[in-house]
C-alpha distance (Angstrom), angle and dihedral (degrees) to the residues before:
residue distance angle dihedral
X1 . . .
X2 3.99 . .
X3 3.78 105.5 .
X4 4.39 106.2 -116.9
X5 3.49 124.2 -119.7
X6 3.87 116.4 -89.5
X7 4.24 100.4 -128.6
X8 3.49 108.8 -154.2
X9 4.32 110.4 -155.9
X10 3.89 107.2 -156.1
X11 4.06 134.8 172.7
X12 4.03 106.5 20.8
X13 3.86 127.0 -176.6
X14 4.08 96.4 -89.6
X15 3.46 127.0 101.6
X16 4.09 91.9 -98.8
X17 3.79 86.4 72.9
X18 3.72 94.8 128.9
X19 3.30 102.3 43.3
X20 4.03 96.4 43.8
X21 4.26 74.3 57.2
X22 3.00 90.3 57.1
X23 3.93 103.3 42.1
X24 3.87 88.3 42.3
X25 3.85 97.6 59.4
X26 3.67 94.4 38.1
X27 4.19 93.1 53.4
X28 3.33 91.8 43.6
X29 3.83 96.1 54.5
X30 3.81 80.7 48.6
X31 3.88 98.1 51.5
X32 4.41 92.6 50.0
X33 4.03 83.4 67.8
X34 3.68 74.8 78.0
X35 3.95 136.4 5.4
X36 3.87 124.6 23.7
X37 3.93 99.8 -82.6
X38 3.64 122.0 -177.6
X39 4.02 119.6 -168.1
X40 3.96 119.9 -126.2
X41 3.48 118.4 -166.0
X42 4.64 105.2 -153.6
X43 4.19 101.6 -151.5
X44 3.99 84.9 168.4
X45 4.02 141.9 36.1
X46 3.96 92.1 -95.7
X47 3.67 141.3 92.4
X48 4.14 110.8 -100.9
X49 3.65 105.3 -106.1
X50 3.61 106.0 -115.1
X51 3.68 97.3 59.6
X52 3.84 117.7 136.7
X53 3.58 127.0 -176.3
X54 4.34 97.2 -145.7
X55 3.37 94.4 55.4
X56 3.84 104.0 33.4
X57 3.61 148.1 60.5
X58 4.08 120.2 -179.2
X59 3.85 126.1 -147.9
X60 3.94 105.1 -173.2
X61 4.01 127.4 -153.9
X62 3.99 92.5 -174.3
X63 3.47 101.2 139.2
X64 3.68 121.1 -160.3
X65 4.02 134.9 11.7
X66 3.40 114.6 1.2
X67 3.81 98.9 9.6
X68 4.39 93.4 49.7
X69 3.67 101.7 24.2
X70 3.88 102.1 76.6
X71 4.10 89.6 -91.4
X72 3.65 96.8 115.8
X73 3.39 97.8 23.5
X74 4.01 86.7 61.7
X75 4.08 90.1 50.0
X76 4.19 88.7 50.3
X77 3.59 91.3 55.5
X78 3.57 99.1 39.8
X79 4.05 80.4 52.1
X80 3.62 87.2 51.7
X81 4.11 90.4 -128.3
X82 3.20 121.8 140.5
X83 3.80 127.9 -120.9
X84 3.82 144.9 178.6
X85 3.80 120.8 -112.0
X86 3.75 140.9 33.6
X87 4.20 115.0 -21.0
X88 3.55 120.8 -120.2
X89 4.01 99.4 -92.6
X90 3.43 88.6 61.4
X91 3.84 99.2 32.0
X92 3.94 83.5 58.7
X93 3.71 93.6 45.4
X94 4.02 92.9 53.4
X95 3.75 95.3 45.4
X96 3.91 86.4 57.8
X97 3.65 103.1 75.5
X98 3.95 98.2 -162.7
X99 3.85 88.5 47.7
X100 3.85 91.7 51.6
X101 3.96 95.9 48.2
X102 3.80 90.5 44.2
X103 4.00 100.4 47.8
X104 4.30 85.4 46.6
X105 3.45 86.5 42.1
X106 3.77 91.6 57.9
X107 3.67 81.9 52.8
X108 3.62 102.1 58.5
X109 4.10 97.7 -103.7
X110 3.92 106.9 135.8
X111 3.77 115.8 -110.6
X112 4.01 134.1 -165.7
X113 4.54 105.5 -107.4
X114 3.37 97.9 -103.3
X115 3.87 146.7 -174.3
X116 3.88 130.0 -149.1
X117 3.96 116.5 -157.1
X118 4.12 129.6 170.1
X119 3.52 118.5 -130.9
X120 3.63 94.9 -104.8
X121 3.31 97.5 53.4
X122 3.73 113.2 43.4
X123 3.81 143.2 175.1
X124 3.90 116.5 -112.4
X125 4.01 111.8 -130.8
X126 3.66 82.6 -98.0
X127 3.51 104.7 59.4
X128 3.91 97.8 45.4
X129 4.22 96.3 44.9
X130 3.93 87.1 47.3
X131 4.17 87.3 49.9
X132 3.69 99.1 38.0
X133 3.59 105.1 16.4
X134 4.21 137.9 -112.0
X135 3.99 91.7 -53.7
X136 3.80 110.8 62.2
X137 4.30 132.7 170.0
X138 3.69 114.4 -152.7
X139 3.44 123.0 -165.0
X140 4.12 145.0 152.5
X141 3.85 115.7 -91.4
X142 3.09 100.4 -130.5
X143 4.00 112.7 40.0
X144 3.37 148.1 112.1
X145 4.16 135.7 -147.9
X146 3.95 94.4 34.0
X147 3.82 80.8 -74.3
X148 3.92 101.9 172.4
X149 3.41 100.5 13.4
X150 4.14 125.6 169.2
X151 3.54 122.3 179.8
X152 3.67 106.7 -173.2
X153 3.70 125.6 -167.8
X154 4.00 103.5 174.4
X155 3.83 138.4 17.1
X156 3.82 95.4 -84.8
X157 3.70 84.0 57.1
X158 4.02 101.1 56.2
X159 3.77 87.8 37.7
X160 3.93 94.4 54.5
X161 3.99 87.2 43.6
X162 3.48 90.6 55.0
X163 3.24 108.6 49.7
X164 4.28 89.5 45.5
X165 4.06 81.5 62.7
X166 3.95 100.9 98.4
X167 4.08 99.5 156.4
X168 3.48 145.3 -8.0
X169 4.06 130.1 57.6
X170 4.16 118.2 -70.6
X171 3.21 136.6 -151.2
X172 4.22 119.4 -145.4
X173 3.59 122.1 -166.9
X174 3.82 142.6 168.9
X175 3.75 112.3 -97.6
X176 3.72 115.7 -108.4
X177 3.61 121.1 -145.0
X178 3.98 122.6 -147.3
X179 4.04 134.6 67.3
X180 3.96 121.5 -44.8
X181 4.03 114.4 -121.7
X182 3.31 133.0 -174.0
X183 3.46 131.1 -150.0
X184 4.11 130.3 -163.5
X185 3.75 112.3 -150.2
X186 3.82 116.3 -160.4
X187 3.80 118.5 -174.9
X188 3.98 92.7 -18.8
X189 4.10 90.5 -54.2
X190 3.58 117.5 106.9
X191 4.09 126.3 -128.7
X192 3.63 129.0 -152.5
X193 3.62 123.2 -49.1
X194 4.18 121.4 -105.1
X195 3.79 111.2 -156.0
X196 3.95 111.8 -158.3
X197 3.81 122.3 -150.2
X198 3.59 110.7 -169.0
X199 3.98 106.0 -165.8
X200 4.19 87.2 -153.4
X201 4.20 78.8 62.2
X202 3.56 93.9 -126.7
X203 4.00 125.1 73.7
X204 3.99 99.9 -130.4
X205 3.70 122.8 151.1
X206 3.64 95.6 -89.4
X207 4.04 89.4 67.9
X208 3.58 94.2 36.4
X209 3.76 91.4 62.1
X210 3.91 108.4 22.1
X211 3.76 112.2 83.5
X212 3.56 118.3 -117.0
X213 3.95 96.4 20.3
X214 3.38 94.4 99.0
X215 3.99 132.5 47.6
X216 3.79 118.6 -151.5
X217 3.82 130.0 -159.4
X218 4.20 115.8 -164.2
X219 3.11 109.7 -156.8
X220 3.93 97.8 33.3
X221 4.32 109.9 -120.9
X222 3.83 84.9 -110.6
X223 4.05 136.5 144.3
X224 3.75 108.4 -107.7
X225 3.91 83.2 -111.3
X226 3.37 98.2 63.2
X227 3.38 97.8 40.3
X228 3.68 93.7 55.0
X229 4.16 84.4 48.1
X230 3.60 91.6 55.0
X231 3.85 87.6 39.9
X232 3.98 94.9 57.0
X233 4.00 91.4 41.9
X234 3.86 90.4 53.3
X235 4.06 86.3 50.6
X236 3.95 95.2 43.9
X237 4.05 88.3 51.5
X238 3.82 85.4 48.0
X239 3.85 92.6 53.9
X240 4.02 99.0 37.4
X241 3.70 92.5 58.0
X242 3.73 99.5 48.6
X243 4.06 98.1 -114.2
X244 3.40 119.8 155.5
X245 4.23 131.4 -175.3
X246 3.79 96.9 13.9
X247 3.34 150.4 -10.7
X248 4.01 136.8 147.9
X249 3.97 123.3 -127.0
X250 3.75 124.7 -150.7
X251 3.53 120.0 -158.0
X252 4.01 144.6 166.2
X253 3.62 117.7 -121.8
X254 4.05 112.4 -152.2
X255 3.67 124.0 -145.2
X256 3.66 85.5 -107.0
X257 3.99 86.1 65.7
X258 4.29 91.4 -107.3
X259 3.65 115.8 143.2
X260 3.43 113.4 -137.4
X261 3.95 118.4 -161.5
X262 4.02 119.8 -126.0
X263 3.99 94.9 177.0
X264 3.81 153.0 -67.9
X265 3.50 119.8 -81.7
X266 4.14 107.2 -163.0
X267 3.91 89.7 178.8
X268 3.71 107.0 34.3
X269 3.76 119.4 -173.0
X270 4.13 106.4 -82.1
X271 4.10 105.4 -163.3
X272 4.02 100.1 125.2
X273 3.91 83.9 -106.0
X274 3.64 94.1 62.0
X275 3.64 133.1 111.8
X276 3.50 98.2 -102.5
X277 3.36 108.5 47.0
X278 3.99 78.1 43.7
X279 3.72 89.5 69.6
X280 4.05 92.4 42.4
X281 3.69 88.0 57.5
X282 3.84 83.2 62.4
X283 3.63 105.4 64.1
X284 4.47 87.2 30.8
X285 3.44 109.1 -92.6
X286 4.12 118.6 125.8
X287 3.32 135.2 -149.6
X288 3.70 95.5 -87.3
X289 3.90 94.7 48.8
X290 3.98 89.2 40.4
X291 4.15 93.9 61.6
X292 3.97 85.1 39.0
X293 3.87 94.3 58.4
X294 4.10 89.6 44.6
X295 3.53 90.0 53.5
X296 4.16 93.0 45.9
X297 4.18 92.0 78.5
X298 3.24 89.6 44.9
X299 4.45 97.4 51.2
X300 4.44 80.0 45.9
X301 3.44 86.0 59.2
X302 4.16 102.0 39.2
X303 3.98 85.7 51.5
X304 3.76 98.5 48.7
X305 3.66 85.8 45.9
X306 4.17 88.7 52.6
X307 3.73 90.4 37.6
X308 4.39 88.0 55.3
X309 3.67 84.5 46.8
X310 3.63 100.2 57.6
X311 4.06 91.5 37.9
């Protein structure tokens, strides 16, 4: 059987534009080491044209709504064509933070108290520090990138973060003390642990993206204990949400050694400096063998697909 063409989707209409850019060009430079790859650039919430399901296979890097939120996903299947990563029931699930902490809750992973409110009808300051206490995050629902992000450590704070909220759905929670990890989950096993030490003290999109903001550490300095705790969470929060092939899980880790989950991210960022490939780097794959064992589900799938066909 001829091997398909890896389709690499790029760019998008969310905010993450850049950095899915970014991602896209960087996997698919990755991916030519070893299938025929060809790099699609999406300027629009629509499947390119010349698609075709015998002779392709897609791996996406849209970050975001639309491209992360079970949008695309949902026009793929529809399409019949296969792809790489999470499907759109559980693509939409991760991208809605309450629904993620809720479904891993269920499933005995450790989640921040939390409150979700609509824009029209908000908290007062009041309300949401009596709830979730004096320190309080506030965030969209349904983002990526820390795009929104409040971290608010008095009453000024909440009340300033509130009144900056002008659409959309939000998500309040009590702020968790201790050291963020990530985690890179490839077909349901976790890989090494990345912690991330922002030297602003808080993880917002500005240290995500600027260089030296942020200091990383892969593997985490962590007892074997822990790490196989915050291993086994990351895996669990994989399963309960439905994802399949990848996906990367943040967490906090308490002084008492609890991890705490932040969210799911079903399309992590994919430059070679990235989180993910990060945490592959742990357990000794590289960049080139991480987008090669991404894609692998995703070939299974094309060839039982053929193999039906022909039958």
């Amino acid at each position: 059987m001829k091997s398909p063409t890896v389709t690499v989707f790029y760019g998008g209409t969310s905010s993450e534009r850049e950095v899915s850019l970014g991602s896209g060009l960087a996997c698919a430079l990755a991916m030519t080491a070893s299938f025929p790859t060809r790099l699609v650039r999406i300027d629009s919430n629509a499947l390119p044209t010349d698609l075709n399901r015998d002779t392709q296979i897609v791996i996406s890097t849209l970050h975001g709504t639309f491209g992360e939120d079970g949008g695309m996903q949902a026009l793929l299947e529809k399409a019949g064509i296969i792809y790489a990563g999470c499907d759109a029931v559980s693509s939409a699930l991760t991208m809605d933070k309450s629904a993620t902490k809720q479904a891993c809750s269920r499933r005995g992973v450790k989640t921040a108290k939390s409150f979700t409110f609509d824009c029209s009808l908000k908290p007062t300051p009041d309300q949401l520090i009596q709830d979730l206490g004096q320190e309080v995050v506030i965030k969209p629902n349904s983002e990526g990138s820390s795009v929104g992000l409040n971290i608010c450590i008095n009453y000024s704070d909440v009340d300033v973060a509130l009144k900056g909220i002008k659409a959309g759905t939000w998500i309040a929670e009590s702020r968790i003390h201790g050291r963020e990890l990530s985690v890179g989950v490839l077909n349901g096993k976790a890989m090494g642990i990345v912690e991330i030490t922002p030297k602003s003290g808080v993880y917002d999109f500005t240290s995500k993206y600027t260089k030296g903001m942020t200091q990383y550490q892969a593997p985490a300095p962590l007892e074997s204990q822990v790490t196989a705790l915050v291993q086994a969470a990351a895996e669990l929060a994989f399963n309960a949400c439905g994802c399949r092939d990848y996906s990367r899980v943040d967490f906090i880790l308490t002084p008492d050694n609890i991890p705490y989950l932040l969210e799911i991210n079903t399309l992590p960022g994919m430059k070679e400096t990235s989180l993910l490939p990060m945490s592959a780097r742990c357990v000794g794959l590289d960049f080139i063998h991480l987008v090669q064992e991404m894609v692998k589900p995703a070939l299974a799938r094309y060839e039982a697909m053929q193999n039906t066909v022909k039958h």
